[in-house]
N, C-alpha and C positions, 0 to 999 in steps of 0.2 A: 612380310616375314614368313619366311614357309615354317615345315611341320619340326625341321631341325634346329634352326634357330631360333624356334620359342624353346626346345628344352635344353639348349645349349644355357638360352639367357634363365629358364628357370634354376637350373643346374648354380649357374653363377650367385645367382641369389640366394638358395641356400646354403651353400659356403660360405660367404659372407655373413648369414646370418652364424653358422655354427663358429665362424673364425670371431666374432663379435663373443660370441655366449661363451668363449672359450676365458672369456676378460672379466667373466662376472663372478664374482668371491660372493658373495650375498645378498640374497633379496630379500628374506623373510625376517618379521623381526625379531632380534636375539634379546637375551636377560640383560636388561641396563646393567648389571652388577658384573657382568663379563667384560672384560678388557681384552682388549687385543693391540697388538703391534702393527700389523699390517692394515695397512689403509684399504678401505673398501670401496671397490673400481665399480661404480657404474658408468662408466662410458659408451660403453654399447646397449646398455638401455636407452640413455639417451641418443646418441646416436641410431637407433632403433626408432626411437619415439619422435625425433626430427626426418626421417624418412619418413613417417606415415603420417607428421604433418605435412608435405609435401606434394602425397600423392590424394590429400583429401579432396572429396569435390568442394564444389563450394555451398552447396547447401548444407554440409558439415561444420564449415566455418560459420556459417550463421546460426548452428545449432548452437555451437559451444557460449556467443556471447548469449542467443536468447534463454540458456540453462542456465549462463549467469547471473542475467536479471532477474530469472526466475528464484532464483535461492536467493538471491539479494532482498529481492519483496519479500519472501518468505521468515528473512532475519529480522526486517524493519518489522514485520508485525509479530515476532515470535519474541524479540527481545524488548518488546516494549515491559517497563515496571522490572526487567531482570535486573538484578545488583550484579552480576556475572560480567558486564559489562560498563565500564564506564564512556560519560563523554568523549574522551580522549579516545577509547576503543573506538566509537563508531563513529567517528571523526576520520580515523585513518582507516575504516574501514571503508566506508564512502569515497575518500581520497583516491585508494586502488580501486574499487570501481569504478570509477570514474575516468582515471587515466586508463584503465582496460580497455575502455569501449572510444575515447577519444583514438589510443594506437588502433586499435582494429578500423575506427573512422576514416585515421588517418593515412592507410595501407590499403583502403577501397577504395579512397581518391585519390592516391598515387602511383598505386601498380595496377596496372593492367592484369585484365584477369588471367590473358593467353599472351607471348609477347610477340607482337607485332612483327610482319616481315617491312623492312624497309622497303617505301617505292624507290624506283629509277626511273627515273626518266630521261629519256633518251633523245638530247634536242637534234633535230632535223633542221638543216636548212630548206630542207622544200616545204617542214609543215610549220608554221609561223601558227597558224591559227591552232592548231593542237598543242601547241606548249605555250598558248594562253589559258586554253581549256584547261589546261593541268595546273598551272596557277591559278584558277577560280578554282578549280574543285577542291585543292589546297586550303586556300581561304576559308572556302565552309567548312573543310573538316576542322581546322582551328578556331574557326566558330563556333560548331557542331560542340568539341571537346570543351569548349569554354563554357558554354549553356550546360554540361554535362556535368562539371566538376563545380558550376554553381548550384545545381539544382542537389546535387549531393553536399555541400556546404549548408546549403538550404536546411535539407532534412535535419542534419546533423545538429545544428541549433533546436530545429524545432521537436529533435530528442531529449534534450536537455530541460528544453522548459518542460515537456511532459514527465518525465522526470522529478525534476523539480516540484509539481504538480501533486504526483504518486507520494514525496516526502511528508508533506504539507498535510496531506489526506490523512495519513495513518499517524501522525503526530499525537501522541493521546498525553491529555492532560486530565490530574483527579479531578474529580467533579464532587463536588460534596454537596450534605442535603440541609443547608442553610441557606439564611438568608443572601450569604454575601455571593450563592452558588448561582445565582439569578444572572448576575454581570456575568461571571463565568461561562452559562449558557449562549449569551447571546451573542459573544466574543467568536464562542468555536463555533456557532450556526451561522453567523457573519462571516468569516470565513472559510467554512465548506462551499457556502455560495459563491465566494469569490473562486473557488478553484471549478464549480459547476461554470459560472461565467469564462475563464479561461478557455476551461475546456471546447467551448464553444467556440471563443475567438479562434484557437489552433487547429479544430476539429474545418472549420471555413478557410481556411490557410491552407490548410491538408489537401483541401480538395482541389483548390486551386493549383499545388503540385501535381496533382495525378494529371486535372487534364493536359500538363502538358508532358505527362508519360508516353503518348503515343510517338512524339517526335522523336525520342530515342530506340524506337523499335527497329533492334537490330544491332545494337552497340553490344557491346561487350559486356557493359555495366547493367542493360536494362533488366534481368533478373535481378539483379539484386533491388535496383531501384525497384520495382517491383512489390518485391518481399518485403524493402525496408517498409514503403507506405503501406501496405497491409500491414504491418506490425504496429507501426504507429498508430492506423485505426482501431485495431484492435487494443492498444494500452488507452487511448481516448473511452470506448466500450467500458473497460472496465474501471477507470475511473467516474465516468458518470453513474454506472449500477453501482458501485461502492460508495461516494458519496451522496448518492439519494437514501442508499440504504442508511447512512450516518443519519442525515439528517433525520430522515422518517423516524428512528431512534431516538433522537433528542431532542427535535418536538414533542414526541410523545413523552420525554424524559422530564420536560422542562413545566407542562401541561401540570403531569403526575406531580413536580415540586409546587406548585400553584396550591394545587389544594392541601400538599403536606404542609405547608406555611399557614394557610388558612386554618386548617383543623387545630394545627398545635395551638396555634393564637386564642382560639376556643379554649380548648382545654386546657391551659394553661390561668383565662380567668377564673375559672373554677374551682381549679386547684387552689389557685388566692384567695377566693371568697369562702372555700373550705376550712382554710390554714387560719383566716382571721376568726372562725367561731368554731376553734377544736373544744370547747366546755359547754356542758349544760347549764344554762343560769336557772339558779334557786326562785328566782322572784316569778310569777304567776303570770305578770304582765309582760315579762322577760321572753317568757317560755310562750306565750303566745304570739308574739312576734317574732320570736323565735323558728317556729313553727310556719309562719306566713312567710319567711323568707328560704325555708325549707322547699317550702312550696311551689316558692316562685322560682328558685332555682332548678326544681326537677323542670317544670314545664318549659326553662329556657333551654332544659339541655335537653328535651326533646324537639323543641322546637330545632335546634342544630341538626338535627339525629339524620339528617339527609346529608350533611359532611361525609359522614362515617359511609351511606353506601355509593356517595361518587365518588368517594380515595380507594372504595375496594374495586368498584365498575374500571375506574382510570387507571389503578393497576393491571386490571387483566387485561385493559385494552395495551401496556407500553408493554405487554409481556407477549400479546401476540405480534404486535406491531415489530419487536425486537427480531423474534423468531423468524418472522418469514422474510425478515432481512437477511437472516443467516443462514438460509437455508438456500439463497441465491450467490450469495457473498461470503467471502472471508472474513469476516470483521472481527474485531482484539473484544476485551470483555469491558463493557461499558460500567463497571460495579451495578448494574441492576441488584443484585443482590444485596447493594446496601439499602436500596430503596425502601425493597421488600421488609427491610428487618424494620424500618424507619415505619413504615405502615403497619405493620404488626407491632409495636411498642406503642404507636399513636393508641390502636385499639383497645390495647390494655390498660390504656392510662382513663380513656375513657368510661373504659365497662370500670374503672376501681373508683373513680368519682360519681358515677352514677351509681353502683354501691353502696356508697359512702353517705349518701342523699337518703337511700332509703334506710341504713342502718341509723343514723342519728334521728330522718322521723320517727321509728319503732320505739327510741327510749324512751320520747317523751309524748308518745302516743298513751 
């Protein structure tokens, strides 16, 4: 194309764009409380905005679904505990994701990226042995294309279980700081392992796909096949740092509820053996036994008093533990904060019965 006919064709183009813009009544958005009569034509915006899907490369197209997934994980973890959202929302919200990336799957393995010029062949009766060779080389290419649109079927599965995977992970359930929260812990630490174990399985699957990525060097499809398996490594990557990071977390969460169970059980006899002798007895021999069980309760509740600084030590440890999970990862809000409050109420119930110990020996001191 010489120097004419690019400004002939640029020429034509923007006429077409102004003949388009000439159809738009409204872009911006008006006062809900305005009414109008005339309906408002965006047709050449669309029309606009399918031309320039058109001439995208394809590593644009690949941008748009990985933007999508991208904001997609950013929803599973931003609306977890929102009421803004019900089941039924992210039910259908998952649904169009899902059919998004199935159509996009299904349009990388059925259209050709560039479209193919049709062979001819041209039989000869003098070459007999050349329009054999062109029937072999036929054959491998529909062989060729067959390993090709499997190996992309392939992936495409092994999208979904990772996927799937990603769901599982960020799944947050209340964790509360009782006894019955002990099953609950080992429920969701039982299965973060199962998706670390998956991950493995799919992560040895993956590989096994790549090596056979060199045989399609040269196809049409192999960028993309390509990019997909780098992408899919890459969502394996951060599934394993995100659910080690969980874990590391509720281990150390789980740990920290060990001894809040322990402690309280302590101080909660205490509290009982307090509650049963709130009166001083009049009698002499009362009050000296009295006294001697006074006694022997400070010295049990010191003998404890090593509770009190491995629930303050195993707090600080699930609070750094937490941190430098998050400071690698994304992770949703584990209520540590309820912990916290749950170890600061332990300690104050502590220091008020040990109190309480020494104010009743002082009366009858």
């Amino acid at each position: 194309m010489n120097e004419r006919e690019r400004i002939l064709e640029y020429k034509r183009q923007v006429q077409s764009l102004v003949n388009k813009s000439k159809k738009i009544v409204q872009l911006k958005p008006r006062n809900p409380d305005y009414r109008s009569n005339k309906p408002i034509i965006l047709k050449a915006l669309c029309d606009y905005k399918q031309d320039l899907l058109k001439t995208m490369r394809k590593e644009d197209y690949q941008k748009i679904i990985t933007d999508l997934e991208i904001h997609y994980q950013e929803f599973l973890r931003n609306s977890q505990g929102s009421e803004m959202f019900g089941d039924e929302d992210k039910r259908k919200i998952q649904t169009q994701f899902t059919d998004a990336q199935k159509h996009y799957q299904t349009l990388i393995i059925q259209l050709p990226n560039q479209p193919r010029q049709p062979q001819i062949v041209v039989p000869t009766e003098t070459c007999p042995v050349g329009s054999s060779n062109t029937i072999i080389v036929n054959e491998r290419n529909r062989e060729h294309e067959k390993q090709e649109a499997w190996l992309l079927m392939e992936l495409q599965k092994l999208r979904r279980q990772i996927e799937a995977s990603e769901v599982r992970m960020v799944q947050r359930a209340p964790l509360g700081v009782d006894q019955g929260a002990v099953h609950d812990f080992s429920v969701r630490i039982k299965d973060l392992e199962g998706v670390q174990n998956d991950s493995q399985i799919m992560a040895e699957t993956l590989n096994k796909h790549k090596d056979l990525l060199p045989n399609f060097r040269g196809s049409e499809k192999y960028v993309y096949l390509q990019s997909e398996i780098n992408a899919l490594f890459q969502k394996l990557e951060n599934i394993n740092g995100v659910s080690a990071g969980y874990l590391d977390s509720l281990n150390a969460l789980r740990c920290l509820l060990q001894i809040i169970l322990q402690t309280e059980d302590v101080i909660r006899v205490f509290e009982v053996r307090l509650s049963e002798e709130e009166t001083v007895p009049l009698d002499l021999d009362k009050v000296e036994a009295y006294r001697a069980c006074l006694k022997k309760m400070k010295a049990d509740l010191n003998m404890k008093k090593s509770l009190l600084n491995a629930l303050e030590n195993e707090l600080q440890k699930t609070l750094q533990i937490h941190s430098q999970s998050c400071q690698s990862y994304t992770l949703y809000d584990m209520d540590i904060g309820k912990f916290c409050d749950k170890v600061t109420q332990l300690m104050d119930r502590w220091q008020r019965a040990d109190k309480q110990i020494d104010n009743r020996f002082g009366h009858i001191s």
